[in-house]
C-alpha positions in Angstrom: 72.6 95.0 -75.4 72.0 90.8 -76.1 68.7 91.4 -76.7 69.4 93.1 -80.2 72.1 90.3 -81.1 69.2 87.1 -80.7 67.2 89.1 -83.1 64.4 89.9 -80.2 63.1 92.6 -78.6 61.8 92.4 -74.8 58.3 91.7 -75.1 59.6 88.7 -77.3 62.4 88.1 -74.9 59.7 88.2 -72.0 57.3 85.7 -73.9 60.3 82.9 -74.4 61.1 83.1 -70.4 57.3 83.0 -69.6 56.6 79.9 -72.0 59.9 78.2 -70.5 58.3 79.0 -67.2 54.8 77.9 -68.0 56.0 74.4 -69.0 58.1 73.7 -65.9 54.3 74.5 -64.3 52.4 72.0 -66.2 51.8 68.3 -64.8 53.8 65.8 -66.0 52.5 64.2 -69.2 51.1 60.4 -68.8 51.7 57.4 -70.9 49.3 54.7 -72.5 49.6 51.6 -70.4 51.0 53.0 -67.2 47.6 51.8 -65.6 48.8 48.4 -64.4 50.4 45.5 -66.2 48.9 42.8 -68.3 47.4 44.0 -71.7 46.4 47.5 -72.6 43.5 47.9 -74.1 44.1 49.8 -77.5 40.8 51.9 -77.3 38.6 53.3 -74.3 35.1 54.4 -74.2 33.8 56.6 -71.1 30.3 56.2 -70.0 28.1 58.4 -73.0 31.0 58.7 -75.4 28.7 58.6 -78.9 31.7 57.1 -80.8 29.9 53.9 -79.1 26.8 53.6 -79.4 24.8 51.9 -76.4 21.3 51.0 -76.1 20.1 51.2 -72.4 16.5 49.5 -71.0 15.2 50.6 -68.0 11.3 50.3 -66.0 10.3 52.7 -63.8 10.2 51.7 -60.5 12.3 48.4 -60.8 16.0 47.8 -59.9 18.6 45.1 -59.6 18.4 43.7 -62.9 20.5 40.9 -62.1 19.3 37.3 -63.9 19.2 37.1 -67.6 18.1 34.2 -69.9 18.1 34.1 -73.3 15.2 32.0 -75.2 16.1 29.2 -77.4 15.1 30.8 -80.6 17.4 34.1 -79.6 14.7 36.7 -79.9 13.6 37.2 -76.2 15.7 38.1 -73.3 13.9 37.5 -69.9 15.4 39.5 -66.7 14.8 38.9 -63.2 14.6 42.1 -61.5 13.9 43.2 -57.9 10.1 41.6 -57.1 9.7 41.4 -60.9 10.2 39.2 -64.1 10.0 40.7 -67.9 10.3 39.6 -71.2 12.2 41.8 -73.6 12.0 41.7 -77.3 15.4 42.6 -78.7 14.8 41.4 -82.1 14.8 44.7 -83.7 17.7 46.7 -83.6 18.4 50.0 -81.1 16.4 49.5 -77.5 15.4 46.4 -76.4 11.5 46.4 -76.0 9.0 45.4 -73.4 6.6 42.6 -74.6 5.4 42.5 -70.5 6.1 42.2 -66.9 4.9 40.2 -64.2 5.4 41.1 -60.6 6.5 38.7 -58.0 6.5 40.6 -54.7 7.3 39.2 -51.4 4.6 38.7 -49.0 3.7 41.1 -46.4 3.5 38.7 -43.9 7.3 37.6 -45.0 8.4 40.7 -45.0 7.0 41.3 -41.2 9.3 38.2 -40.6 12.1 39.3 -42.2 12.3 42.6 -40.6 11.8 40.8 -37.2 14.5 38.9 -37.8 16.4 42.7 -38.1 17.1 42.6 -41.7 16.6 45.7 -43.8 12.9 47.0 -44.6 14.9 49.3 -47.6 17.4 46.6 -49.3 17.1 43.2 -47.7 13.2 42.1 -47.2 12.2 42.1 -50.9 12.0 39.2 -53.9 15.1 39.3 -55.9 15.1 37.0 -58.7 18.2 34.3 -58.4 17.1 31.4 -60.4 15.6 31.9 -64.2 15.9 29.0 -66.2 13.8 27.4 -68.8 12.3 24.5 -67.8 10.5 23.4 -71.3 9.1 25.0 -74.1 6.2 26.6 -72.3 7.1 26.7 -69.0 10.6 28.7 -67.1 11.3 28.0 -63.3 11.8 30.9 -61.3 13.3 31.0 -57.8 13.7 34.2 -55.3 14.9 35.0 -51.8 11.2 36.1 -51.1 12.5 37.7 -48.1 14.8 35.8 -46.7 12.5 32.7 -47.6 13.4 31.0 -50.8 10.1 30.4 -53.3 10.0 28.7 -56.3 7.5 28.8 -59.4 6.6 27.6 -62.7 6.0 30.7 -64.8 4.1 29.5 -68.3 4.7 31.0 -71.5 2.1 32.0 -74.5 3.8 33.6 -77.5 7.2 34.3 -75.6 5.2 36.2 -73.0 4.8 35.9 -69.3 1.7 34.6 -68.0 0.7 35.7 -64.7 2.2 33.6 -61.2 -0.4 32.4 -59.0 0.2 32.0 -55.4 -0.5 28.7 -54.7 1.8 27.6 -57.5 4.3 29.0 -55.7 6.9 26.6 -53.4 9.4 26.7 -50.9 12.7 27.5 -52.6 14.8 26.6 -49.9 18.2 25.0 -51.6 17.9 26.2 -54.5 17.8 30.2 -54.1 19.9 31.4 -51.6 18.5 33.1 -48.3 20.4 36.4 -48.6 20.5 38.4 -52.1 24.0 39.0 -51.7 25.1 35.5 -51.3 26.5 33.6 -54.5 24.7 31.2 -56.0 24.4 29.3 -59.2 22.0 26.9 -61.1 21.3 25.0 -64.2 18.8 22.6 -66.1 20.3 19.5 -67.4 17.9 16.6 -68.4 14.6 17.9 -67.0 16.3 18.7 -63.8 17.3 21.4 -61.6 21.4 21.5 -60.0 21.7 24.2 -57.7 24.6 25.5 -55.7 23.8 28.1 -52.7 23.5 27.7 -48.8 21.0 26.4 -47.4 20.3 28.4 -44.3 19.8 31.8 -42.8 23.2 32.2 -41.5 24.7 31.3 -44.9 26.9 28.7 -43.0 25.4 26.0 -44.4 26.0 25.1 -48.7 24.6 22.8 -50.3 24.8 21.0 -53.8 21.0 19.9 -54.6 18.8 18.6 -57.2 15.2 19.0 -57.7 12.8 18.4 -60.1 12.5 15.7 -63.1 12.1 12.3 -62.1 15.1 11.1 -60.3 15.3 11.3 -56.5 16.0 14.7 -54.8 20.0 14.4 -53.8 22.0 16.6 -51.8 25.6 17.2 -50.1 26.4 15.8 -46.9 26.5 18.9 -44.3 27.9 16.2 -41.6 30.9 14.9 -43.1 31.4 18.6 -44.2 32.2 17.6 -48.0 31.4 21.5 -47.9 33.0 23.8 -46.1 30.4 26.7 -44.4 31.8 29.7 -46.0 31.8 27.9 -50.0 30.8 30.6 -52.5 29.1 28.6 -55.9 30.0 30.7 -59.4 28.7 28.1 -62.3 27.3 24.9 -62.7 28.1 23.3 -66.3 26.6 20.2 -67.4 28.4 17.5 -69.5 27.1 14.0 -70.9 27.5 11.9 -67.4 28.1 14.7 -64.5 27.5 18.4 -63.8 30.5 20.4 -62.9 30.1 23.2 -59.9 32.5 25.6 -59.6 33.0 27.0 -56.2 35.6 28.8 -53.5 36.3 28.5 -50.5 38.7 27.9 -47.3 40.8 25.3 -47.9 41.4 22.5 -45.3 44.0 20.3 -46.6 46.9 23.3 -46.4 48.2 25.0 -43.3 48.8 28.6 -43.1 49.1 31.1 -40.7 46.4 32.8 -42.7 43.3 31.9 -44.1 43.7 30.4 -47.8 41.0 30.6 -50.3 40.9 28.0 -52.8 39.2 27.5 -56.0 37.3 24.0 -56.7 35.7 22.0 -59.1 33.6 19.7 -58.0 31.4 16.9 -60.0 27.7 14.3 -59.6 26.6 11.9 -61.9 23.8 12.8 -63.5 22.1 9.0 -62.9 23.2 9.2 -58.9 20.3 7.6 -56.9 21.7 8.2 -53.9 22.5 5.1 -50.9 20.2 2.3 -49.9 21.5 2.2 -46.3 24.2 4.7 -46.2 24.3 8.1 -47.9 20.6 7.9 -48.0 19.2 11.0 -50.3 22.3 11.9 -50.5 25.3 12.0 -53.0 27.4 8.5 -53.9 29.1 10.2 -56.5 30.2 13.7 -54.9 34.1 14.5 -55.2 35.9 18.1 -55.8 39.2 19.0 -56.4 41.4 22.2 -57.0 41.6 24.2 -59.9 45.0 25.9 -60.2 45.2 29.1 -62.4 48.8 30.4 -62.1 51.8 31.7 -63.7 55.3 30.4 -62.9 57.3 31.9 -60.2 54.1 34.3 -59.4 51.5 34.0 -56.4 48.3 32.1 -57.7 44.8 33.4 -58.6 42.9 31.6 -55.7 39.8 32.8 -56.2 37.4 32.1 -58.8 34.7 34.8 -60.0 32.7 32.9 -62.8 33.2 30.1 -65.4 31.7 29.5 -68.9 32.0 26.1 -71.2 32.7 27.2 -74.7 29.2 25.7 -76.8 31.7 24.4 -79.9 30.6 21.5 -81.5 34.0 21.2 -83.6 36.0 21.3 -80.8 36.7 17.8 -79.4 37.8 18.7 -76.1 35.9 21.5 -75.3 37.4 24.2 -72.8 36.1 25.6 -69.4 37.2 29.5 -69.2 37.1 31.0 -66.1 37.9 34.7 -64.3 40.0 34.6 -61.1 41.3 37.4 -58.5 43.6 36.4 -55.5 43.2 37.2 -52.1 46.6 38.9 -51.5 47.0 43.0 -52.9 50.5 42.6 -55.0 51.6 46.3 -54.9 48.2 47.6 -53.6 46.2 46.7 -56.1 44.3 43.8 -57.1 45.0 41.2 -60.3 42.7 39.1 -62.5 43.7 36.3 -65.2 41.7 33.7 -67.4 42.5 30.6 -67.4 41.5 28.1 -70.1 40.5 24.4 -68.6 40.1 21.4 -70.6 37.4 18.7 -69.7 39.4 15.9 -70.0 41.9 17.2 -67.9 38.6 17.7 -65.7 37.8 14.3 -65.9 41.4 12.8 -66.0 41.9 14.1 -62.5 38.9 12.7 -61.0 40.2 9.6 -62.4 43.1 9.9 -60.1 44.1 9.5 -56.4 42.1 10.7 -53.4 43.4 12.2 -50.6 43.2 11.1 -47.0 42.5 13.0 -43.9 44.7 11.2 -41.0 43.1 11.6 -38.1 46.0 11.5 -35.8 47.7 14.3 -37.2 45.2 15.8 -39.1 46.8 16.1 -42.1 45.6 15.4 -46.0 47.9 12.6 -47.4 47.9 11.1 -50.9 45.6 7.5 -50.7 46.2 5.1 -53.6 43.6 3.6 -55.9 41.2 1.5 -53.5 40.2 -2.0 -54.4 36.7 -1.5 -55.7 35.4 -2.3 -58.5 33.4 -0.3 -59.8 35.3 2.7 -59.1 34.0 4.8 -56.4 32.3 8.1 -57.4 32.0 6.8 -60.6 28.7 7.2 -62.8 28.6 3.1 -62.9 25.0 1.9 -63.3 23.4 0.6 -60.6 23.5 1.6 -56.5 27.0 1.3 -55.1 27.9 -1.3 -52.8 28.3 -0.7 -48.6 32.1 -0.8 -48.6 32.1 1.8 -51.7 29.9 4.3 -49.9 31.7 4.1 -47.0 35.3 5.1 -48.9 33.5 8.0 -50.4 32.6 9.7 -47.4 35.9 10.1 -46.0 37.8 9.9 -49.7 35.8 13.0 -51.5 39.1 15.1 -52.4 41.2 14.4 -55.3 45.1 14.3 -55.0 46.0 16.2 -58.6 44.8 19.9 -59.0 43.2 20.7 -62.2 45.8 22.9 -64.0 44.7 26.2 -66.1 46.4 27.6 -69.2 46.3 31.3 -68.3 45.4 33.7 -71.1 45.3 37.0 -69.9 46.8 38.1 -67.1 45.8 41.3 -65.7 46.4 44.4 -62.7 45.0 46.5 -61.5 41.4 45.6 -62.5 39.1 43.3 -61.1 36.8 40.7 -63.3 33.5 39.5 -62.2 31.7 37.8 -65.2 33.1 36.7 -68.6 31.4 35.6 -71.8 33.2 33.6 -74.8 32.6 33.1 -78.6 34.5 32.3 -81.5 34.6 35.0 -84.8 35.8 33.4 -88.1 38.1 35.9 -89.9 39.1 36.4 -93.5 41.8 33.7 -92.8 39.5 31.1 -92.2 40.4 30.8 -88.7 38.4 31.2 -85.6 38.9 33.3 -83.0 38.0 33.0 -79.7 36.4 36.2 -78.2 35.8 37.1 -74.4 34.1 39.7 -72.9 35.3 40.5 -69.4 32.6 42.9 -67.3 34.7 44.3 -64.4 33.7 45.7 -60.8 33.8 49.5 -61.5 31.5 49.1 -64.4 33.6 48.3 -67.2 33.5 45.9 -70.4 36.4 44.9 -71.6 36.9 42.7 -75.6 40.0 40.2 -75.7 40.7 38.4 -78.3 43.1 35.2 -77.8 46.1 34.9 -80.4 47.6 31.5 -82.0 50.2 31.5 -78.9 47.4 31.7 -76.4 47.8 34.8 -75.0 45.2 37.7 -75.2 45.0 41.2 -76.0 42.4 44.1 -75.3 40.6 45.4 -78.4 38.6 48.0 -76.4 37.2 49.4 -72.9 34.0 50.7 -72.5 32.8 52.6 -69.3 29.0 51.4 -69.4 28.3 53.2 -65.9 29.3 57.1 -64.6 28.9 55.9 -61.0 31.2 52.5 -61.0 29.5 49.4 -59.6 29.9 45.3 -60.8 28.7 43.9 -63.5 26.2 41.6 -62.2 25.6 39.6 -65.4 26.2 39.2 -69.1 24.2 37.3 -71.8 25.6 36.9 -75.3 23.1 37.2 -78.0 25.0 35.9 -80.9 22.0 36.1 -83.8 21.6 39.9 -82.6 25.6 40.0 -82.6 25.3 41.9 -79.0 26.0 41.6 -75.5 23.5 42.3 -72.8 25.1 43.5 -69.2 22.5 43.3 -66.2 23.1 46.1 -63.4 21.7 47.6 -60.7 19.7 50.3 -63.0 18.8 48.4 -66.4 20.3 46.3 -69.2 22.5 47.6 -71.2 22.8 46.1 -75.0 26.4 46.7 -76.4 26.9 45.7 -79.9 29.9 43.3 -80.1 32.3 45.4 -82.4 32.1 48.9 -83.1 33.7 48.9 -86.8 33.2 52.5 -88.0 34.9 53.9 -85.6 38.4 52.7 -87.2 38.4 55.5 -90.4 40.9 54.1 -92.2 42.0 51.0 -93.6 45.2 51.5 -91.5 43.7 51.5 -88.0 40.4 49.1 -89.1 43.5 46.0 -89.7 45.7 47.2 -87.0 42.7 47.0 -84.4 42.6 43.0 -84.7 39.2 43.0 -84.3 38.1 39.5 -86.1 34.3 41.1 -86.6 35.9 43.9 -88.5 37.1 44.0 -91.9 37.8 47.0 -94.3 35.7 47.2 -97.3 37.8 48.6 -100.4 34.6 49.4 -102.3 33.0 51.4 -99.9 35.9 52.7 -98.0 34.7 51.9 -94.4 35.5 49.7 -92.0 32.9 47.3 -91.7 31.6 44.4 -89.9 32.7 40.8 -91.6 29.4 39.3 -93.7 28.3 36.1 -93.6 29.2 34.7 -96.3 33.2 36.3 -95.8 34.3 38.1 -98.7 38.3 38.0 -99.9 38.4 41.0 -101.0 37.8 42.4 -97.9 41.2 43.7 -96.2 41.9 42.1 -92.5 45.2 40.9 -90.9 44.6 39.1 -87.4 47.9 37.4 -87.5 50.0 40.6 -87.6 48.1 43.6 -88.2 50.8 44.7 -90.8 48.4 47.5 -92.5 51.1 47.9 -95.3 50.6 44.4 -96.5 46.5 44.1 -95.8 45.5 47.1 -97.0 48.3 47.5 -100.3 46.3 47.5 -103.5 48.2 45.1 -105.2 50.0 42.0 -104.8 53.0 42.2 -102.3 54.3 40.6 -99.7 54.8 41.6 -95.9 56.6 44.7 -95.8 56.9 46.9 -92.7 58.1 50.1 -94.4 56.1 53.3 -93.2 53.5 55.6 -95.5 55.2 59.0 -95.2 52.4 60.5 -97.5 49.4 61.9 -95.5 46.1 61.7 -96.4 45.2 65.6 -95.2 47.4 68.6 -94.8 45.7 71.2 -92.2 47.2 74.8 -93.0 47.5 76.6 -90.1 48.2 80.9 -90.1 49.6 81.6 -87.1 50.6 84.7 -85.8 53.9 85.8 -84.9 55.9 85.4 -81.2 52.9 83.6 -80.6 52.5 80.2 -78.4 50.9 77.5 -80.9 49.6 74.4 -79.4 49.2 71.5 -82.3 47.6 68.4 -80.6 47.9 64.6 -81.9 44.7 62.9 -82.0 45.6 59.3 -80.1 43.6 57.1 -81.3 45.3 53.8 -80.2 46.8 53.4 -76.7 49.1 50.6 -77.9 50.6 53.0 -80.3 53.9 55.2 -79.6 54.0 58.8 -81.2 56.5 61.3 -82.2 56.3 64.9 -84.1 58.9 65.7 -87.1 59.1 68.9 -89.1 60.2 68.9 -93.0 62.6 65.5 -92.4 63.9 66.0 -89.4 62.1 64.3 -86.1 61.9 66.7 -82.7 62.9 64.8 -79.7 60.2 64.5 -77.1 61.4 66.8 -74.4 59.4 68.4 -72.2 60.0 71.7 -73.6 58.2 70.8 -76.8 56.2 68.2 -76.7 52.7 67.8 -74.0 50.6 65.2 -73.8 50.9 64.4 -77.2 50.7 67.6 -78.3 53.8 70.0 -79.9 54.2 73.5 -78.0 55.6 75.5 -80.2 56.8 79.7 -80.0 56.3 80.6 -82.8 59.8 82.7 -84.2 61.7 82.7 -87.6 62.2 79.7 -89.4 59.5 77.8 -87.3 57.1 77.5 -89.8 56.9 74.4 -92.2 55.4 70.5 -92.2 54.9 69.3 -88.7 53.3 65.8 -88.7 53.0 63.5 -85.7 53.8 60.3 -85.8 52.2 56.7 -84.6 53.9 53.6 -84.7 52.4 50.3 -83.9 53.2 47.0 -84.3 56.2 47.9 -86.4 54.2 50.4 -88.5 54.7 53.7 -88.7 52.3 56.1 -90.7 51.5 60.2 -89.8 48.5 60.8 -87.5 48.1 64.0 -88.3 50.1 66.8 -90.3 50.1 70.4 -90.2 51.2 72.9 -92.7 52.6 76.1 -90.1 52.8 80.1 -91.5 52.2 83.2 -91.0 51.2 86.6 -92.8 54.4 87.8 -92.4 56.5 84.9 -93.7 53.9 83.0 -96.1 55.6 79.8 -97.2 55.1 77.7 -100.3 53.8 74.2 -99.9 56.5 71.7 -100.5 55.9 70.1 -104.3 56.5 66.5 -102.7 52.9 67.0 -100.9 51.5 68.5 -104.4 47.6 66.7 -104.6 47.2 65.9 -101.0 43.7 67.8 -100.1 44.2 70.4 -97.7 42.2 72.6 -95.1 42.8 76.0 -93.6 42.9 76.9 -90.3 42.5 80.6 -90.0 43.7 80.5 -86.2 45.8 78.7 -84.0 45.2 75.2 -82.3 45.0 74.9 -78.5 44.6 72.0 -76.5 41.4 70.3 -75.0 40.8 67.6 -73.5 44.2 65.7 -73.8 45.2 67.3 -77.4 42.4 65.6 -79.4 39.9 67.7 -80.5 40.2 71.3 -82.3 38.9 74.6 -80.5 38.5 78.4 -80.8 41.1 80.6 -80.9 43.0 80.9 -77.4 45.7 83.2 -75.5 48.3 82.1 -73.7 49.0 85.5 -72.2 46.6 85.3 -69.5 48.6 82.2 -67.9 52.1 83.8 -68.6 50.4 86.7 -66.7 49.1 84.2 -63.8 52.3 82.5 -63.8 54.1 85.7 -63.4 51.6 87.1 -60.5 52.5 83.2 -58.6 56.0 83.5 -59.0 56.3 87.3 -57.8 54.4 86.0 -54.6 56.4 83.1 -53.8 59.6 84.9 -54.5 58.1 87.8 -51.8 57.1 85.2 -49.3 60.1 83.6 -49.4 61.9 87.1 -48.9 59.3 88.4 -45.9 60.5 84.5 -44.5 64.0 85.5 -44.5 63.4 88.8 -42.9 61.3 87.9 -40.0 63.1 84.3 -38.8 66.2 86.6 -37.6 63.4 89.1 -35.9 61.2 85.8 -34.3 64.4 83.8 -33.2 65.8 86.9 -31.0 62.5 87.1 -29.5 62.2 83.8 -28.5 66.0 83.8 -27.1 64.4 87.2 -25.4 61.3 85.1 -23.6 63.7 81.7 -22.7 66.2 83.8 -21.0 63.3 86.0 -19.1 60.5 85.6 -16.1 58.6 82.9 -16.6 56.2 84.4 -14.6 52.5 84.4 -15.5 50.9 87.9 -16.3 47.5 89.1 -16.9 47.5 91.8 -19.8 45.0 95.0 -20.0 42.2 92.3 -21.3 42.5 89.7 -18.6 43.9 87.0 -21.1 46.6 84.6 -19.6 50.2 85.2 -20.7 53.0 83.0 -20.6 56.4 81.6 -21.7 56.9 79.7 -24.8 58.6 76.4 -24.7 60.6 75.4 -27.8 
């Protein structure tokens, strides 16, 4: 016979065709960064994974945590909730902790109104808290849809804490909170006074840029010469030294399309606009807007803007806008997202520029030179503007030149909704600027920008099991934490998660500039204040063979062969052995090698990540797996394989390397990464062998009975096709092919 010539007998013959068998059955193994294009982000968190460690607030009874402020001395965060405002201390580490709460319910007789009006007793008619700023430094300014009627308050502070809101402090709100919750809004103190963006109506068909408050004159947009148009979306408002910026979307008017294009805008007041004498009365002189373009060459754009931030660094002497976008067109099915990066003075260079003209005749936008006016119109000149002036800016308001973006990241598959920014100084002395992107299935993602301006994704973390937006995200810096706003709570997510990198090999090759590994204590740490040199970080490469070498050397990118742990596995004979590869980094590639010699990943041996081996003679030995990243290779994991049969010696070359025994085999769970009890694989050759018996009978009963059911059929088509009644009554006919 053969089988005495391979050296097996059946059983052993039987278990080599069942494991061949079992691995044609397995799904297809998947691959790190198949998810989309765009950066990867090296490690992800699900929602209660305890490698991160999340502190989550909640009240009983409240939802729609939705407007956060932090206080000017960094040690109270106030929330605007559903019919509610608190203060939260979150000086002390862990939870964030309630100092109080003040409620600010709608009124019944609103409420009555705004379910006559056929809005929603159960999620429309309520208070929710749109506008939370701080007003001085004992008062914030509060403003709610109030149900579907915009109210407005002063709110005074004693000791950080809310004092209670009396009702006849309480004022109409209309402009400055929008009507309905789920409209997009924005607003923002600047000088003593209030710059909203929302609409201004029921309907939501009317926006409106306003100010209120302080002691210049209340201004607003135009609604007439429809500056605006009615379906503008506001997403920030940033102040500079002369103007306040509003950053908006909407339907653009000076393009035609078959379709509908959305368009992202920039538009800019003076800050010491009085507003006309005889014409624009109460209303803006200084009002213009023009496009922002976030784009990559040869690619559709990112039309619509989702939020903007203006990077608070005073050594920076052009200070940068960054901003999320999405576009309105599905590339492939799914949707995209990029950053862009916008300088002010290109800002302010471009509204320096040419208008555009709307030509009444054909109705087309043209390019209008520089008019003869001195001073410039829509320019913060002192003083009111002259008639002839006013009159060019309420036909002139657009700008010729879109604002042009430098995009950073560039993103599928994922959608971005809010976006916070810092810079992190690193061992090099550089800084590096930080961004924390909240998506709308609930997730946070960490990018760090490089020196070429592009970005990559430290980590992911799921914050909710049910996906939903993030609705809002505050940067504490002085607690070195983030705080994301949601339907449920706030969730406080410290800004790096250092001792989760347990080497000095992954803590450099993670790039995280907050991180740093500490050779004295072993452990990847977050960087002091004052930054030590001693400390091992590499943000330029992440080369771990030259940042974390113990002497002087220069950039090498050889691999360390030598493992730092040898597991010793006895395993037992004409076995199946499953030997998984923790992953730690998505960015990483891995192969498995045993003694010298590296195993080709087929998918006969290798598994998600993890080596199937049967076990037979001459397959015991070193198996390590491999990662390589950023030119650097170094052994995840290595396994030392025998049995009581065949005991092998331990090679000399890994004499000194600590090892541990594992008594019984490995099997896989979850993907390969984690170690478990001892497992059989005979119970799925066994299945596998009961499926494939079936199949191969069905298929056989199939060939059988076509023959049997096409001469029947022949039978009935050349027959009577009469109708009969059988024994039971039941109507009998001819079938029709």
């Amino acid at each position: 016979m053969a089988l005495p010539a391979l050296g097996l007998d059946s059983w052993s013959f039987l278990g080599l065709f069942l494991f061949q068998l079992l691995l044609l059955f397995l799904p297809p193994a998947t691959t790190a960064g198949r998810e989309g294009q765009g950066p990867t982000p090296r490690v992800k968190y699900h929602a209660g994974d305890g490698r991160r460690a999340l502190s989550f607030f909640h009240q009983k009874g409240l939802q729609d945590f939705d407007t956060l402020l932090l206080s000017d001395d960094g040690g109270t965060l106030y929330v605007g909730a559903r019919e509610a405002i608190l203060a939260l201390n979150i000086e002390d580490p862990g939870v964030p902790r309630l100092k109080n709460m003040i409620p600010w319910p709608a009124s019944d007789r609103k409420k009555s109104e705004c379910a006559f009006k056929r809005k929603s007793n159960e999620t429309q008619c309520f208070n929710f808290i749109r506008v939370l700023v701080s007003f001085n430094s004992t008062h914030l300014y509060a403003c709610g849809t109030f149900a579907f009627s915009p109210a407005c308050t002063f709110i005074e502070l004693q000791d950080s804490r809310l004092l209670p809101i009396s009702e006849d402090r309480v004022v109409e709100g209309k402009g400055q909170s929008p009507f309905d919750p789920t409209h997009k809004h924005t607003a923002v103190m600047a000088d003593g006074m209030l710059y909203s963006g929302t609409m201004n109506n029921f309907l939501g068909s009317e926006p409106i840029l306003l100010r209120t408050l302080g002691s210049q004159p209340v201004l607003k947009t135009d609604n007439f010469l429809r500056w605006l148009q009615p379906d503008a979306s506001f997403v920030a408002a940033i102040p500079s030294t002369q103007v306040v910026y509003f950053f908006f979307e909407e339907t653009a008017s000076e393009f035609e399309f078959f379709e509908k294009l959305r368009i992202s805008r920039v538009a800019q007041v003076c800050k010491n606009d009085v507003g006309g004498e005889k014409l624009l009365q109460k209303k803006w002189t200084t009002f213009l807007k023009a496009q922002l373009l976030c784009t990559q060459p040869e690619q559709l754009p990112f039309n619509v803007i989702r939020h903007a931030v203006l990077l608070a660094d005073n050594s920076s002497t052009d200070p940068q806008v960054y901003a999320v976008f999405t576009s309105q067109w599905h590339v492939g099915g799914t949707r995209s997202s990029a950053v862009c990066a916008f300088s002010l003075k290109d800002i302010k260079s471009v509204f320096e520029g040419k208008y555009k003209e709307l030509d009444k005749e054909t109705s087309r936008w043209t390019t209008y030179e520089y008019p003869d006016i001195s001073p410039r119109p829509g320019s913060c000149s002192k003083g009111p503007s002259s008639d002839k002036a006013l009159t060019f800016m309420k036909d002139h308001f657009l700008m010729d030149e879109p604002v042009v973006g430098t995009p950073l990241l560039v993103k599928s598959g994922v959608e971005y909704t809010w976006l916070a920014v810092e810079t992190a100084q690193g061992i090099d002395g550089q800084s590096h600027l930080v961004m924390y992107l909240g998506t709308s299935t609930g997730s946070l993602h960490k990018a760090v920008v490089s020196g070429d301006h592009s970005a990559y994704l430290v980590e992911e973390i799921q914050l909710f099991p049910d996906p939903e937006p993030v609705r809002n995200l505050q940067l504490a810096p002085t607690q070195g934490a983030v705080f994301v706003g949601f339907s449920g709570g706030i969730w406080k997510v410290p800004r790096a998660n250092c001792s989760v990198y347990e080497s000095c090999m992954d803590c450099v090759l993670a790039r995280d500039p907050h991180c740093a590994w500490d050779p004295e204590s072993q452990t990847c740490r977050l960087l002091p204040t004052p930054i030590l040199k001693s400390w091992k970080q590499d943000m330029q490469q992440g080369n771990p063979e030259w940042a974390c070498a113990s002497g002087p050397m220069g950039r090498s990118l050889g691999p360390r062969s030598r493992p730092q742990i040898i597991k010793e596995v006895l395993a037992v004979p004409n076995s199946i052995l499953e030997l998984p590869c923790p992953q730690s980094s998505a960015l990483a590639s891995y192969h498995w090698s045993h003694g010298v010699e590296a195993i080709p990943e087929a998918p006969t041996t290798v598994y998600n990540g993890s080596l199937l081996l049967l076990l037979r003679d001459g397959a015991g030995g070193l198996y390590q797996c491999w990662a390589t990243e950023n030119d650097f290779s170094y052994p995840v994991v290595s396994y030392w394989v025998h049995s009581q049969d065949q005991p092998l010696a331990l090679d000399p070359k890994l004499a000194g390397i600590p090892r541990e025994r594992m008594e019984a085999p490995l099997t896989r769970v979850g993907g390969g990464a984690a170690l478990a009890a001892p497992k059989s694989y005979w119970p799925h050759f066994l299945t596998v062998t009961v499926l494939l018996a079936l199949v191969l009978s069905g298929a056989l009963v199939t060939f059988l009975v076509s023959p049997l059911g096409a001469l029947r059929a022949r039978g009935k088509v050349q027959g009577c096709g009469t109708l009969d009644m059988d024994a039971d009554n039941n109507l009998q006919g001819t079938e029709v092919a």
